[in-house]
C-alpha positions as MATLAB code, in Angstrom:
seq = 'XXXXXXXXXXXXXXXXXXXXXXXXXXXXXXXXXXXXXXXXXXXXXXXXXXXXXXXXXXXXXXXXXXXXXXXXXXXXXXXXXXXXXXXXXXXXXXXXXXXXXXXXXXXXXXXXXXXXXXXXXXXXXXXXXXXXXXXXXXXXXXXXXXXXXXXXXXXXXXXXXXXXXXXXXXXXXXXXXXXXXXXXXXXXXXXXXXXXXXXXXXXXXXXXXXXXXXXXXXXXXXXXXXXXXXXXXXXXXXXXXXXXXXXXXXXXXXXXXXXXXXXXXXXXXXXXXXXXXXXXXXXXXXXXXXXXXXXXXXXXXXXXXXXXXXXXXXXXXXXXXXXXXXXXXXXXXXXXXXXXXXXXXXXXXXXXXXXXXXXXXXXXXXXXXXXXXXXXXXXXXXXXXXXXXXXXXXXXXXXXXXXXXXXXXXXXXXXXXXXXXXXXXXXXXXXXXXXXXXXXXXXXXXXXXXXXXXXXXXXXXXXXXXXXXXXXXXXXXXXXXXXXXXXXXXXXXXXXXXXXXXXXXXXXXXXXXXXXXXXXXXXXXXXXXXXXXXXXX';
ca = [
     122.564  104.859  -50.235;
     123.769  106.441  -53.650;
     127.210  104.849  -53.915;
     125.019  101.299  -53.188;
     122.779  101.782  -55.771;
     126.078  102.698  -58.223;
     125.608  106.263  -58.338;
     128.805  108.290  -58.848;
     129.890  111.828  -57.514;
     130.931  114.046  -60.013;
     133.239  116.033  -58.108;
     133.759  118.810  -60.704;
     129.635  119.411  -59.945;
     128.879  117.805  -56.553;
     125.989  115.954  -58.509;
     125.443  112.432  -58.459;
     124.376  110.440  -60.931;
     124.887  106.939  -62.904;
     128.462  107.115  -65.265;
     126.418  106.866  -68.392;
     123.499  108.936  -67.613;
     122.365  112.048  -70.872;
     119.853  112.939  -69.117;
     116.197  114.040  -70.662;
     115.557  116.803  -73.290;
     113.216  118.745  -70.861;
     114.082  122.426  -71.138;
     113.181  125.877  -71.000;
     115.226  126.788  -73.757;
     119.353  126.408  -73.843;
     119.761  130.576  -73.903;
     117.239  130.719  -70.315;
     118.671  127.837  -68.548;
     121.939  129.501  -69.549;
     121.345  132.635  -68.454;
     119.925  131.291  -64.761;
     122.827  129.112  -64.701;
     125.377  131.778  -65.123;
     123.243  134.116  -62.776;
     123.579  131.259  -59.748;
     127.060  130.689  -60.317;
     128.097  134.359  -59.776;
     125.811  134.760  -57.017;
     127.351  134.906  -53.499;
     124.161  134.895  -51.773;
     121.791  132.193  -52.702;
     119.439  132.464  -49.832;
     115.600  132.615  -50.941;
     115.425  136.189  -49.810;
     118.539  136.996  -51.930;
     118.474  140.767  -53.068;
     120.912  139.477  -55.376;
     119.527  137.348  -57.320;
     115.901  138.955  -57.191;
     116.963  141.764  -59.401;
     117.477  139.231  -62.109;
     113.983  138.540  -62.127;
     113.289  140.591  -64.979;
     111.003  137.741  -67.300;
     108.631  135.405  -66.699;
     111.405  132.774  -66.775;
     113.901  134.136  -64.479;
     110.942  134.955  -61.906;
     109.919  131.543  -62.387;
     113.218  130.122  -61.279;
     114.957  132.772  -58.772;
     111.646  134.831  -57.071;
     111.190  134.040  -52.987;
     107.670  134.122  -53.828;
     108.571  130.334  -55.095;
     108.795  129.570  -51.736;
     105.134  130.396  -50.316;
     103.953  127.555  -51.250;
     105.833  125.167  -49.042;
     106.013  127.433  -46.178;
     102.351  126.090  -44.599;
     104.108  122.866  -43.735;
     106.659  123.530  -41.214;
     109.744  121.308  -43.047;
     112.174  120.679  -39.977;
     115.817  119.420  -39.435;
     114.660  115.674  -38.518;
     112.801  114.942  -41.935;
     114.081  113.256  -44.867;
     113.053  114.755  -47.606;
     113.066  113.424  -51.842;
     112.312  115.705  -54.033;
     110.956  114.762  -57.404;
     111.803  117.044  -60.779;
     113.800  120.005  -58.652;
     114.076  122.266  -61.443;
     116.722  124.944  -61.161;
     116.682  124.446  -57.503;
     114.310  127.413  -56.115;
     111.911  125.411  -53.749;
     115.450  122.887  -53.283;
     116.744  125.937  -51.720;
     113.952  126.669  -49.170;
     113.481  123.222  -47.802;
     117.120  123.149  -47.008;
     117.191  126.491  -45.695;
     114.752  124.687  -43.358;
     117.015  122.187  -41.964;
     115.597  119.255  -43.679;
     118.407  116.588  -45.277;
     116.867  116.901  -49.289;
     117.546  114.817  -52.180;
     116.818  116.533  -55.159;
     116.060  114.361  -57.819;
     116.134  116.009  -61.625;
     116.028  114.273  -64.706;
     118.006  117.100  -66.551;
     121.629  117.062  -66.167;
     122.025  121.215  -66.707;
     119.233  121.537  -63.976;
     120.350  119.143  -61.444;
     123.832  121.431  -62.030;
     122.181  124.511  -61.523;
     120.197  123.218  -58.333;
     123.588  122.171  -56.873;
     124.934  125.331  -57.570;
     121.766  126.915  -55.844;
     122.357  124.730  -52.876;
     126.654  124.177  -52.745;
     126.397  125.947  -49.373;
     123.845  123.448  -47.951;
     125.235  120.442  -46.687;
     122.134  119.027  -46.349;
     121.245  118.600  -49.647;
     122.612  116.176  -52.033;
     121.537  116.450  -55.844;
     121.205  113.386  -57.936;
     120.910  113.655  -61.644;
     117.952  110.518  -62.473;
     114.770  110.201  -64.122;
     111.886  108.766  -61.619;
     111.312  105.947  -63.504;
     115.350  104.685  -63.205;
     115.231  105.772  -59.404;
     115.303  102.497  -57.251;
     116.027  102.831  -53.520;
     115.088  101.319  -50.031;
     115.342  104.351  -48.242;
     112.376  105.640  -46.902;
     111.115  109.355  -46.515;
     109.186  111.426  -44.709;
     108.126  113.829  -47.457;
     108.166  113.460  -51.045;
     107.474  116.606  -53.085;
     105.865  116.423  -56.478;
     105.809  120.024  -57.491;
     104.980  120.455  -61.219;
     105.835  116.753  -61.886;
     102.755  114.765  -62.111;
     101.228  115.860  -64.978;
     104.041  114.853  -67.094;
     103.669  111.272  -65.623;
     102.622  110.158  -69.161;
     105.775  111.014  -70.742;
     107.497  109.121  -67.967;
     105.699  106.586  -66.778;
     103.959  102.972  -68.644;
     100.786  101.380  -67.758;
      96.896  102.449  -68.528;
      97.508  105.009  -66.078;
     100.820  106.563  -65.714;
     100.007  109.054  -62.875;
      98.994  106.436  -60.112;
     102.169  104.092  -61.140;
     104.089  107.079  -60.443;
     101.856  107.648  -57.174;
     102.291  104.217  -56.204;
     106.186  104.360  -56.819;
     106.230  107.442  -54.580;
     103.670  105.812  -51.771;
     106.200  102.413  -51.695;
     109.191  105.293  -50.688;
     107.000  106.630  -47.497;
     107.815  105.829  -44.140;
     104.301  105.033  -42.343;
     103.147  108.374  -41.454;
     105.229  110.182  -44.816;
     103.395  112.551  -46.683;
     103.388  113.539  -50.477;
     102.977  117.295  -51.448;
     101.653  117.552  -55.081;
     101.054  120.487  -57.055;
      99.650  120.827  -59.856;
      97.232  122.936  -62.215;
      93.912  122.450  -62.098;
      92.117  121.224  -65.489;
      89.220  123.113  -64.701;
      90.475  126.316  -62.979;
      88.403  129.430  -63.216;
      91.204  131.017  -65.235;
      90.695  128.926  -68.393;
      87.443  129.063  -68.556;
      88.330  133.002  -69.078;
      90.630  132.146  -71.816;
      93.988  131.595  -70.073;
      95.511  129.478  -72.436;
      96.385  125.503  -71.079;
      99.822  125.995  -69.278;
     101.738  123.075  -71.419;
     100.427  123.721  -74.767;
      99.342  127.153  -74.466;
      96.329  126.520  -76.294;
      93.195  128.606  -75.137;
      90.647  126.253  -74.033;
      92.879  123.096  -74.722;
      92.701  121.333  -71.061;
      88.614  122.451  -70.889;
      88.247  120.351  -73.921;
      89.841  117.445  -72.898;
      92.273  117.338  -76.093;
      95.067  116.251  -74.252;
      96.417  113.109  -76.593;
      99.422  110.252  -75.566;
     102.717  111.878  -75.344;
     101.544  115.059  -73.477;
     101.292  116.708  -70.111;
      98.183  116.409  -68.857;
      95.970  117.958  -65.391;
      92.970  117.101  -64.026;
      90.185  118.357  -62.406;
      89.472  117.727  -58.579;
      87.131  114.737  -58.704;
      89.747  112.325  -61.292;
      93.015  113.716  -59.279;
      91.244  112.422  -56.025;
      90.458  109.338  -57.745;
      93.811  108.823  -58.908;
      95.013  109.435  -55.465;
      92.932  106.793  -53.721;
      93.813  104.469  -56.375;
      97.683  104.744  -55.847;
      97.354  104.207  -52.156;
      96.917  107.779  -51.169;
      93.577  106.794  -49.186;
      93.875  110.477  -47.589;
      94.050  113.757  -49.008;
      93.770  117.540  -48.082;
      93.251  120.310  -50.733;
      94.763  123.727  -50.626;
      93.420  126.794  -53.251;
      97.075  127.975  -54.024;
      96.519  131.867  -55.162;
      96.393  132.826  -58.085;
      98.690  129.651  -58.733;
     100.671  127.419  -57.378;
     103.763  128.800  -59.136;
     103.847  132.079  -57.554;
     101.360  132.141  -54.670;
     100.563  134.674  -52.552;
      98.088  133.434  -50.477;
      97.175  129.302  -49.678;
      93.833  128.542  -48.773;
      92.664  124.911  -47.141;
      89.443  123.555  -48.373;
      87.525  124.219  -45.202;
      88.257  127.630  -45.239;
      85.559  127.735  -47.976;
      83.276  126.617  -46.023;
      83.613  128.612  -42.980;
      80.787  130.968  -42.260;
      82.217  134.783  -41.110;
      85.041  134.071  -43.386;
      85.470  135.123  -46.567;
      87.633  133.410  -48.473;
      87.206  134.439  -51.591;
      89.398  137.629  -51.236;
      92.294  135.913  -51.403;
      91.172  134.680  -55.046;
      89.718  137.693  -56.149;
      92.495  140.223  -54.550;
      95.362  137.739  -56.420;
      93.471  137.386  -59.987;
      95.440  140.136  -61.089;
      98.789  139.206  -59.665;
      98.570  135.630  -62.402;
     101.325  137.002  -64.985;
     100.633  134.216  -67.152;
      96.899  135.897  -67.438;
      96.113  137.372  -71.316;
      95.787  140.728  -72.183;
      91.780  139.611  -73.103;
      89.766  138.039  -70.749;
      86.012  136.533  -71.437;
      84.529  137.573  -67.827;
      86.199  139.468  -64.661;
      87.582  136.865  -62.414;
      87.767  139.393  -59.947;
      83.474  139.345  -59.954;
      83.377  136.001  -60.472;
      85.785  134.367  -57.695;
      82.867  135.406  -54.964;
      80.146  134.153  -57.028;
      81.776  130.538  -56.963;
      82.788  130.783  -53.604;
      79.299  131.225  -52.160;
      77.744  128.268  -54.046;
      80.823  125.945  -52.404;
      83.007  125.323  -55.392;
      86.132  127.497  -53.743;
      88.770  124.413  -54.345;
      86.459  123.218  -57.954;
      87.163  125.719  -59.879;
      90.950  126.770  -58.371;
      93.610  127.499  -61.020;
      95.468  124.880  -58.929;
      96.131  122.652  -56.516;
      98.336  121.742  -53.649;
      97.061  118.815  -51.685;
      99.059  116.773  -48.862;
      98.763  112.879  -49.350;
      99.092  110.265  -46.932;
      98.623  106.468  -46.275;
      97.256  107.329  -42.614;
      95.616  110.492  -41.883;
      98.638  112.802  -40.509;
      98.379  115.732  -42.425;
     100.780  118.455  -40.406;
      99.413  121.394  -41.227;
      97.419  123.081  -37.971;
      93.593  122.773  -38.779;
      92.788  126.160  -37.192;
      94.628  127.993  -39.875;
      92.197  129.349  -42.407;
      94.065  130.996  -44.526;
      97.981  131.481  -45.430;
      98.762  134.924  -46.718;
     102.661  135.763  -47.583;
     103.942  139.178  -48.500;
     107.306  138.413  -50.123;
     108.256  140.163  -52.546;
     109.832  142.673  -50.487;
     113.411  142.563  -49.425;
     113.920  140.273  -46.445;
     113.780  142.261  -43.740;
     109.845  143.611  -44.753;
     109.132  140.196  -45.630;
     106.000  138.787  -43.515;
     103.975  135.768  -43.244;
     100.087  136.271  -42.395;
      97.740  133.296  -40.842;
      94.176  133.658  -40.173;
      93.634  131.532  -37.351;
      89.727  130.350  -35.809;
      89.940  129.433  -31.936;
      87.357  126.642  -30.533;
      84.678  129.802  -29.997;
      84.793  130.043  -33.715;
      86.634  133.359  -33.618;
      89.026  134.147  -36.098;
      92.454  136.449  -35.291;
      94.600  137.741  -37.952;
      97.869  136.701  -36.788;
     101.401  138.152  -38.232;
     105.434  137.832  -38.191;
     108.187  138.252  -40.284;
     109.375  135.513  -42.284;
     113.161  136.587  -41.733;
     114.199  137.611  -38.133;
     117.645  137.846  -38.733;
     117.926  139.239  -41.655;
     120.687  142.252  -41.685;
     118.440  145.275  -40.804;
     118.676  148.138  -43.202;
     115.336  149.526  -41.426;
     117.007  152.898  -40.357;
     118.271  153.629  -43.609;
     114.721  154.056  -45.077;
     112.357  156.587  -44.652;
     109.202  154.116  -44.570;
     108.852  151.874  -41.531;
     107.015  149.284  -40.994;
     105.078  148.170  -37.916;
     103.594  145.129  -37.272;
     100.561  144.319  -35.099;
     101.417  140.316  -33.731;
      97.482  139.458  -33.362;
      94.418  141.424  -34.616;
      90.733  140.627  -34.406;
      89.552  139.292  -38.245;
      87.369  142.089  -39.580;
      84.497  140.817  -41.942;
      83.197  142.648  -44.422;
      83.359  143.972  -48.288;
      87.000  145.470  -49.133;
      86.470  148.431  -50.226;
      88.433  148.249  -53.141;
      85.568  145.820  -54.470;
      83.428  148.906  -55.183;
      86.239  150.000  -57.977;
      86.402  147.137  -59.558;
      82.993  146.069  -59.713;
      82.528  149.672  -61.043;
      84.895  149.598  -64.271;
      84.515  146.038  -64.564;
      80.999  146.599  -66.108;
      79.917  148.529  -69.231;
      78.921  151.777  -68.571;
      81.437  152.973  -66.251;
      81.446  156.566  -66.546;
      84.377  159.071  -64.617;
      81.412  160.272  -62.498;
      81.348  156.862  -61.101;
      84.764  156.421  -60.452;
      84.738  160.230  -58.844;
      81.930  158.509  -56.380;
      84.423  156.236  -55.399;
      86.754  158.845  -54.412;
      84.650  160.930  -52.915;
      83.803  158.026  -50.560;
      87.428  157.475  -49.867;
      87.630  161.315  -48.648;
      84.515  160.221  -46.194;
      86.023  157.150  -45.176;
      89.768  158.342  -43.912;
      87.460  161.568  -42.474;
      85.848  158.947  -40.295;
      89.272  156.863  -39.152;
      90.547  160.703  -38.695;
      87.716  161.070  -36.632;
      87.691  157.415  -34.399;
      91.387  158.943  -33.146;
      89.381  161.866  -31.889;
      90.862  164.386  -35.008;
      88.054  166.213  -36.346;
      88.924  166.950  -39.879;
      87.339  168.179  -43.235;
      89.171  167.207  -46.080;
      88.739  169.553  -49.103;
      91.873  170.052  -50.559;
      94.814  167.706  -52.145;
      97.265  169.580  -49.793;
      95.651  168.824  -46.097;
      97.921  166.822  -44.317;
      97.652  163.603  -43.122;
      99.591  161.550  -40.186;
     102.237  159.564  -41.747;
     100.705  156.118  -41.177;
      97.706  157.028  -43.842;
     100.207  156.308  -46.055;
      99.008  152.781  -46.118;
      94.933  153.578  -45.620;
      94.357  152.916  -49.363;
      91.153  151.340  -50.531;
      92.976  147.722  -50.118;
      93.025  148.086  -46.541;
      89.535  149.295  -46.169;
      86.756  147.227  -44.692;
      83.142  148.233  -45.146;
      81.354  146.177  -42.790;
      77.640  145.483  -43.239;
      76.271  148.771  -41.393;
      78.338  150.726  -43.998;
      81.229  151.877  -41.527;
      84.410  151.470  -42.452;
      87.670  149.748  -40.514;
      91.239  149.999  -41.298;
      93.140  146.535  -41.334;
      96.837  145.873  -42.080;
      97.895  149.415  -41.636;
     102.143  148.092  -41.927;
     103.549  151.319  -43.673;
     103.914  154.015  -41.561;
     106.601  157.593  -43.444;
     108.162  159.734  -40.210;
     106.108  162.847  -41.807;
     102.616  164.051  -42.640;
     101.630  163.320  -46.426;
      99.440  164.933  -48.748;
      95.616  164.031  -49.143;
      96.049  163.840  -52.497;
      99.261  161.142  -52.391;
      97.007  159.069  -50.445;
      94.317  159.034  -52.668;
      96.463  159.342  -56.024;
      98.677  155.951  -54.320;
      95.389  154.250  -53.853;
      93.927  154.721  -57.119;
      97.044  153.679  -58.749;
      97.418  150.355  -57.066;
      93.378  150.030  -58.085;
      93.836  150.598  -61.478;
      97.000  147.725  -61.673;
      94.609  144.900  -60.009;
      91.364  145.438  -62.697;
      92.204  142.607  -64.665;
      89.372  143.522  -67.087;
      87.650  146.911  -67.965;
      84.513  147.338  -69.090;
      83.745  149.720  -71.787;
      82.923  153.683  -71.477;
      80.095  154.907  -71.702;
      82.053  157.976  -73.294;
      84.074  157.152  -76.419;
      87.090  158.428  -74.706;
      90.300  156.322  -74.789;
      91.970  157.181  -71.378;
      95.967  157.436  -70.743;
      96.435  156.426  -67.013;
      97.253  160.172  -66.482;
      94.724  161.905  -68.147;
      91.797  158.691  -66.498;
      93.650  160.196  -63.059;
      93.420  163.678  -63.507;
      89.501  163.267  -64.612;
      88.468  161.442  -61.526;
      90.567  163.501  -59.344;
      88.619  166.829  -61.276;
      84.923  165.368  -60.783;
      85.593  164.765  -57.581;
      86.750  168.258  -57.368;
      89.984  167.588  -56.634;
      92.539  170.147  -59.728;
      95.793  167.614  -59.845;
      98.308  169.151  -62.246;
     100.774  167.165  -64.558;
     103.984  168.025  -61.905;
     101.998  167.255  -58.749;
     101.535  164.046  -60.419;
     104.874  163.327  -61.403;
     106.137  164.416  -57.927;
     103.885  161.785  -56.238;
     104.883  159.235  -58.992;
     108.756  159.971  -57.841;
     107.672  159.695  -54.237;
     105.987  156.403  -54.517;
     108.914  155.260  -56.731;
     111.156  155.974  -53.336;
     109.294  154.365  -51.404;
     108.555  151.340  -53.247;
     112.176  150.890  -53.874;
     113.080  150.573  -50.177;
     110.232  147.973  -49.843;
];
């Protein structure tokens, strides 16, 4: 198909392209695309689980182009070994790499000639990709595909593109390339996600405000909220489309949400917003509102997908969109070395009931398990608990002005009473009153995360993964739990004290009004244990 539409193979790359293609200017800057470049080529394992090349992910940058967590967002659609797949804009080749890890024969098409080099380089041991170096607007082929990613790409159609409106010529390009029941993944961010509005500056210009006030001008990238993107859609052809709440992006999601999932009753959807806001690092230091009190607010008055930072939607001429319909959720814990890596669906029967349903993303994987000290146990199917998490209550607490230590004591104190009462559902009748009573070694992972309070105030464990082959302390438990609280407040309120807290000295205060002493060196020494543990993870 390539050599017939007088592309060459540069053999010293294994890229294709036309003899007298430059290539566009489009760059991340010549020292980062260096750097990832060099990184790559001295890699010897490229997979998207690579331990290798996730400990270069050190800046937003190198995250952006090496992390697995890339990868989550195509993972919903099930890309198999009989689909042809084009890829348009591949980048530095991280989502490249998963679709042909899938099987699927990929063109990657990149209009930067460094890029498509580094995506070959990503993929050289994947003989079912081929890279071509080519702008969109130069690509001309009869071939036709059965998925056509646009991942990042469409709202630089106006650079690209001619006509009144750039983005549905490109659309329509793309639709003219489908086979009959193709698809078209798109994502993209959303003019209008909740995140701006909190002063998340526009991702292109990084302008505060810039995409809320419409000041895009000719010449620039450009999103667009859900109503004109659909529009734009159904004018290119794309007569059917299916939106998915990518959180807290689409450029590192954890969690991808369909649109009817937000409109499910029993079901709340929203905690996969909420729990994520804090994971967005593109989010400023200064935010106008808690997204984290916000996200459940918008999801009960039905404007879920609205107000998403982004979008991934699945286009089609007919209506085939493959992902299952059941699924109500897509949850992916990834950032973990392969073997702990798991993928999480949330799946309603035809009674309506919902089942929390798990497995790892990487069965054969070269298990390290018995090295570690952690293990980690997974439960294939569980019932879907619904309720409040319980780390809600902490956030909600020193979201607001006023907070007080008192308050955030009450919280602990509560935490005591609620892994008294999971002690006591496995028949162990226990009082808790001092940092040093021991604990099994699976309560470990009952931090407030994994706490449901359902509506008659009880309290259920979910997700309990992490079990250590000893007891712990009370007071790691609780000290783990409040640390991981304190890293997902992605905006505190102010004191009602005038004191300015070091995360030590905030922790030693709760612990003390809860009546809980925790010195400097037992702090340290659960620091180093977490440190460990986290490590092996």
């Amino acid at each position: 198909m390539l050599l017939t539409a007088g592309y060459q193979l540069d053999a010293s790359f294994n890229v294709w392209s036309r003899p007298d293609f430059s290539g566009i200017s489009y760059s991340d800057g010549d020292a980062i695309e260096r750097r990832i470049e060099s990184i790559i080529d001295s890699a010897s394992d490229l997979s998207v689980f690579s331990d290798e090349l996730g400990f270069y992910c050190t800046d937003w940058a190198s995250t952006y182009h090496l992390s697995s967590t890339r990868a989550n967002l195509l993972r919903p659609f099930e890309l198999t070994r009989t689909q042809d797949i084009l890829e348009i804009g591949s980048g530095c080749g991280v989502l490249t790499r998963h679709m042909g890890e899938c099987g699927a024969n990929v063109l990657a098409l990149e209009g930067s000639l460094r890029r498509s080099r580094i995506t070959r380089a990503r993929t050289r041991d994947l003989t079912n990709v081929t890279v071509l170096a080519e702008t969109f607007s130069n690509f001309r082929t009869n071939h036709k595909f059965d998925v056509i990613t646009l991942v990042g790409v469409m709202e630089y159609a106006n650079l690209f593109m001619g006509g009144e409106s750039p983005e549905a010529a490109m659309l329509s390009r793309v639709v003219s390339m489908l086979k009959p029941r193709g698809i078209v993944i798109i994502a993209i961010e959303n003019q209008l996600g909740l995140k701006y509005f909190a002063g998340a500056p526009e991702d292109h210009v990084g302008v505060p405000m810039y995409g809320l006030e419409g000041r895009y001008r000719d010449g620039q990238p450009h999103t667009y909220g859900r109503k004109e993107i659909s529009r734009i859609l159904n004018y290119s052809g794309l007569k059917y489309s299916t939106f998915f709440a990518p959180f807290p992006d689409y450029k590192f999601p954890i969690s991808v949400v369909p649109e009817i999932a937000f409109e499910t009753e029993g079901f709340d959807a929203s905690a996969f917003a909420w729990q994520s806001a804090r994971r967005d690092t593109q989010l400023p230091r200064i935010l106008g509102f808690s997204p984290e009190l916000v996200w459940p607010q918008i999801v009960s008055n039905g404007l879920g997908i609205d107000l998403s930072n982004s979008f991934l939607i699945v286009g089609s001429i007919t209506n085939c969109c493959p992902v299952n319909s059941s699924v109500l959720a897509y949850h992916y814990s990834s950032g973990r070395v392969a073997q702990y890596a798991k993928e999480t669906l949330f799946l309603r029967d035809e009674g309506n009931q919902v089942s929390v349903n798990v497995r790892e993303l990487v069965s054969d994987s070269n298990n390290n398990k018995s090295k570690n000290t952690i293990r980690l146990s997974l439960t294939p199917k569980a019932a879907y608990v619904y309720g409040r998490p319980f780390s809600f209550d902490f956030i909600q607490t020193l979201s607001q002005d006023g907070w007080s230590v008192d308050d955030a004591a009450d919280f602990l104190c509560r935490h005591v009473s609620f892994i008294e009462e999971s002690l006591f559902n496995e028949n162990i009748t226990r009082k808790l009153t001092k940092l040093d009573d021991k604990l099994p070694g699976k309560y470990f992972d009952v931090i407030a995360q994994n706490i449901i309070v359902t509506n008659d105030g009880s309290s259920v464990v979910i997700d309990q993964e992490w079990e250590l082959p000893y007891e712990i302390e009370l007071g790691f438990c609780l000290f783990r739990s409040v640390l991981l609280l304190m890293n997902s407040v992605s905006r505190f309120g102010n004191q009602q004290s005038d004191i300015r807290y070091s995360r030590c000295q905030f922790i030693q205060d709760i612990f003390l009004a809860a009546g809980f002493m925790i010195e400097d060196n037992r702090i340290k020494d659960y620091m180093e244990h977490e440190a460990n543990v986290q490590s092996q993870i």
